[in-house]
N, C-alpha and C positions, 0 to 999 in steps of 0.2 A: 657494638663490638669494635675493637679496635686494633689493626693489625702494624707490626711494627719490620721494617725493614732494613737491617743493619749495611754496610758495605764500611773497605780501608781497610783490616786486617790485612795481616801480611806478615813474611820475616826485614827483620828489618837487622843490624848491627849495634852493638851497644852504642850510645850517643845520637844514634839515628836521631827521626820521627815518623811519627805515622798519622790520620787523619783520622777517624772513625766519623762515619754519618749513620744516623739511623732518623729514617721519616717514617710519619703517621700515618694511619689513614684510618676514615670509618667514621665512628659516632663520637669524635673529640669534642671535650668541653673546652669552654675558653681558658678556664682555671684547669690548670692541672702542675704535675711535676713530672721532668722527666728526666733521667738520668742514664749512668752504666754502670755496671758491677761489670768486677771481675772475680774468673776462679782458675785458679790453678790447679794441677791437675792435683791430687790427694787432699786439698782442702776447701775451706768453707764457701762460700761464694761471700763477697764484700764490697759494701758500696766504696767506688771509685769516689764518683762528682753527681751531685745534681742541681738542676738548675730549676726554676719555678717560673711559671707563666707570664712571671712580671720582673724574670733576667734576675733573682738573686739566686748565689751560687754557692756549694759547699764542696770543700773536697775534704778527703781524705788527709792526713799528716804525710802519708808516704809520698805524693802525689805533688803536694803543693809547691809551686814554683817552678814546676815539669809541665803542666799539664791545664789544659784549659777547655771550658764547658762554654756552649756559647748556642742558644736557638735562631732559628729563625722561623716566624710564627706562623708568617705567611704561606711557609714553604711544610708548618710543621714538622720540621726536621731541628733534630738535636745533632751538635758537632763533638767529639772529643778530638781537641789538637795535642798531642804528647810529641814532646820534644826532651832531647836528653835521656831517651829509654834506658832501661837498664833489664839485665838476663830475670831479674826479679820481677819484674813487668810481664814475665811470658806469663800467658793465659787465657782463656775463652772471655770474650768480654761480649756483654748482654748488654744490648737496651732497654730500659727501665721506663715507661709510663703507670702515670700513677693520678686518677682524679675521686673524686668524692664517690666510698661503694666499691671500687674496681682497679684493679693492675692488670698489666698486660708484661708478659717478656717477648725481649725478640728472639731468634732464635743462635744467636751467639756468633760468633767472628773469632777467628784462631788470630791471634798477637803474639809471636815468638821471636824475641830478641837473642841475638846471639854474642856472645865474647869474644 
């Protein structure tokens, strides 16, 4: 089992940024991926960034050049750093683990940007 603990939400102003941590704990493998989704309130939920055990990274189109995914393994904690927010960006955002067999979500963090 593995539980995930988000923290960094917040309001923030359009242009802001904000930080997002979310750390593991429990029966983590070495290999895994971990990421965040976000969702807005009336639609899908969609992967943001995720990064893999061994730091390669993907983000999203909307995302890219804003925003950056970054672990530390030691710490098993996943970072999102978003900078340049925008009102588009408000939404509950999840931490995402993912290894061989099993997912896990966290339980979400409010991100609302204002104009």
């Amino acid at each position: 089992q593995v539980q995930l603990v988000e923290s960094g939400g917040g309001l923030v102003q359009a242009g802001g940024s904000l930080r997002l941590s979310c750390a593991a704990s429990g029966s983590i493998l070495k290999i895994n991926v971990m990421g965040w989704y976000h969702q807005a309130h009336g639609k899908q939920r969609e992967l943001v960034a995720s990064i893999t055990s061994g730091g390669g990274a993907n983000y999203a189109d909307s995302v890219k050049g804003r925003f950056t995914i970054s672990r530390d393994n030691a710490k098993n904690t996943v970072y999102l750093q978003m900078n340049s927010l925008k009102p588009e960006d408000t939404a509950v955002y999840f931490c995402y683990y993912r290894q061989v067999g099993r997912e896990y979500w966290g339980q979400g963090t409010q991100v609302t940007v204002s104009s």
